[in-house]
N, C-alpha and C positions, 0 to 999 in steps of 0.2 A: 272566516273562510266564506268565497263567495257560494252561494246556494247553486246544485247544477240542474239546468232545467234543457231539455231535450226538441229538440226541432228536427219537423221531415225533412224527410229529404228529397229534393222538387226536382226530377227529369224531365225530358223530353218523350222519352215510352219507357213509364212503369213498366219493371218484369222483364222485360226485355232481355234475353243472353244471347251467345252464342257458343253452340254447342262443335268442339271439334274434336274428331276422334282419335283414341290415343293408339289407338290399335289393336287394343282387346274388344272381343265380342261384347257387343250392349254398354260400353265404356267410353266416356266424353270427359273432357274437359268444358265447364262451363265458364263463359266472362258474362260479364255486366256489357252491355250492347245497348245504353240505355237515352245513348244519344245524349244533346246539349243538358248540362246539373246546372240546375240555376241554383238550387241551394243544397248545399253535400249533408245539412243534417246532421245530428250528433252520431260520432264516432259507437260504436260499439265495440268496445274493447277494454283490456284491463286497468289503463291509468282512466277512463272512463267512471267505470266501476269501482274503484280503489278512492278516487275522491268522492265518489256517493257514500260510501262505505264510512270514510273520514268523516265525513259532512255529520251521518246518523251519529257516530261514536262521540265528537266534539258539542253537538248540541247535548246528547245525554247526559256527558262527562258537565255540561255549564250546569244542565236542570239540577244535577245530585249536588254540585258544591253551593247552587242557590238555596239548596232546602238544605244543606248540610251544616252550613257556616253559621246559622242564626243560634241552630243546636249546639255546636260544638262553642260558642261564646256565651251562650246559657252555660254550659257544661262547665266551662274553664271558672265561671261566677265574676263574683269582685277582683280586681286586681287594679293594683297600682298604675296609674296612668301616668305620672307627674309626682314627682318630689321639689323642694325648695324650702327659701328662708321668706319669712315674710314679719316685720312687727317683730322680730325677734324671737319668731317661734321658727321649728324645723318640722314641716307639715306633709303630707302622701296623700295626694287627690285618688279616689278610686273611681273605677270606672260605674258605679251605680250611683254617681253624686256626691256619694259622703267625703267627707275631710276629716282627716285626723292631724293634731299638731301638739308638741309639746313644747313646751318654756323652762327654763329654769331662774324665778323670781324670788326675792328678800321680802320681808314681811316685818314689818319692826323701823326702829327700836322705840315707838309711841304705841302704847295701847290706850286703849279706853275701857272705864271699870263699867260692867254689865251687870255685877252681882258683888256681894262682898267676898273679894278673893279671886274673882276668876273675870278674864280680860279678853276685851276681841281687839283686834286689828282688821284694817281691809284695805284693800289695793283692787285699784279699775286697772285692767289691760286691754290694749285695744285688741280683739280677736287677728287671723292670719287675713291680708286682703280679699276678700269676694269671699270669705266664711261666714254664714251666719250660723252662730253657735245652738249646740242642741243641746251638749251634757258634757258633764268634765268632773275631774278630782284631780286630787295635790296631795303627795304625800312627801312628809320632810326629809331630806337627805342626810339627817343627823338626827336619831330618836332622841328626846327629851322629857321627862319625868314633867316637866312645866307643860307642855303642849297636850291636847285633850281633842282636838279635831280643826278639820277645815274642808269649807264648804265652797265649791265653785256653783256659780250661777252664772247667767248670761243674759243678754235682751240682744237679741242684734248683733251688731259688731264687738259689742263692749264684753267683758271675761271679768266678772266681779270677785276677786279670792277674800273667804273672811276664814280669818284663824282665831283660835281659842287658847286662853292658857291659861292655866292656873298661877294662883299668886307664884312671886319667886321675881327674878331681875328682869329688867324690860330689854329683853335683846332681842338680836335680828334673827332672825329664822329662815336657811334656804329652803325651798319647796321646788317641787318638778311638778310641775300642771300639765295634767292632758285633756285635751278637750277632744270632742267628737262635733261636727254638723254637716254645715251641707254650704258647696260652694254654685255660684252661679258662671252658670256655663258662656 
């Protein structure tokens, strides 16, 4: 809304009326008698004042939503920005940076002996595109008496799962990996 700004108003003889009587004692009607208006000046009247009026209320109304908005999106916090697949994960971008994503990968059926009795496995995943990985775990989707733990790690893009298990058959193992980091904007 455009700002109102006010101009004289330029006659011929400032002041000037004429005074004609109405017929009562001490009682005139006065006019403007002010000869050639070079410039008429801003109106004095209601839609005058009504857009001044506007004008004050709509700049207040911008300054409270300029100070209000930063607060009320502090207020609201983290929230999901973006979902997708990426690398074979299903990931939720938040709006503070972080990335979360999960996979559901096989572990097996080769292990390597660690100790007498008990075995690792490990599998590289490529993290979700633009995540670089902060922290993560994997828990198996079928409990097993053979399995003992598993450890995600990460450098960068890459998602390293290492699983553990005690002696018994060399089988595959599904797992659900969740990872947490941070994506570039």
């Amino acid at each position: 809304m455009a700002n109102t700004y006010f101009t004289d108003r330029v006659v011929q003889y400032p002041g000037r009326v004429t005074m004609t009587p109405t017929g009562n004692t001490n009682e005139y009607d006065l006019a403007r008698a002010e000869g050639n208006v070079t410039e008429p000046g801003t109106p004095f009247n209601a839609d005058t004042f009504n857009e001044i009026a506007n004008q004050i209320i709509a700049d207040a109304v911008a300054e409270a939503v300029a100070e209000a908005v930063p607060d009320a999106v502090e207020a609201v916090g983290k929230h999901v920005i973006e979902t997708g697949t990426s690398n074979g994960w299903t990931y939720e971008k938040y709006s503070d940076g972080t990335m979360r994503a999960t996979q559901q990968t096989s572990i097996g059926p080769t292990w390597n002996s660690i100790a007498s009795g008990f075995y690792a496995a490990q599998k590289d995943i490529t993290a979700p595109s633009g995540m670089t990985f902060r922290a993560g775990f994997a828990s198996p989707t079928v409990k097993s008496v053979y399995l003992t733990g598993v450890q995600v790690q990460g450098s960068g893009s890459t998602v390293t799962v290492t699983a553990h298990r005690l002696s018994g058959a060399s089988n595959t193992f599904n797992y659900v990996v969740y990872i947490e980091g941070t994506y570039s904007q």
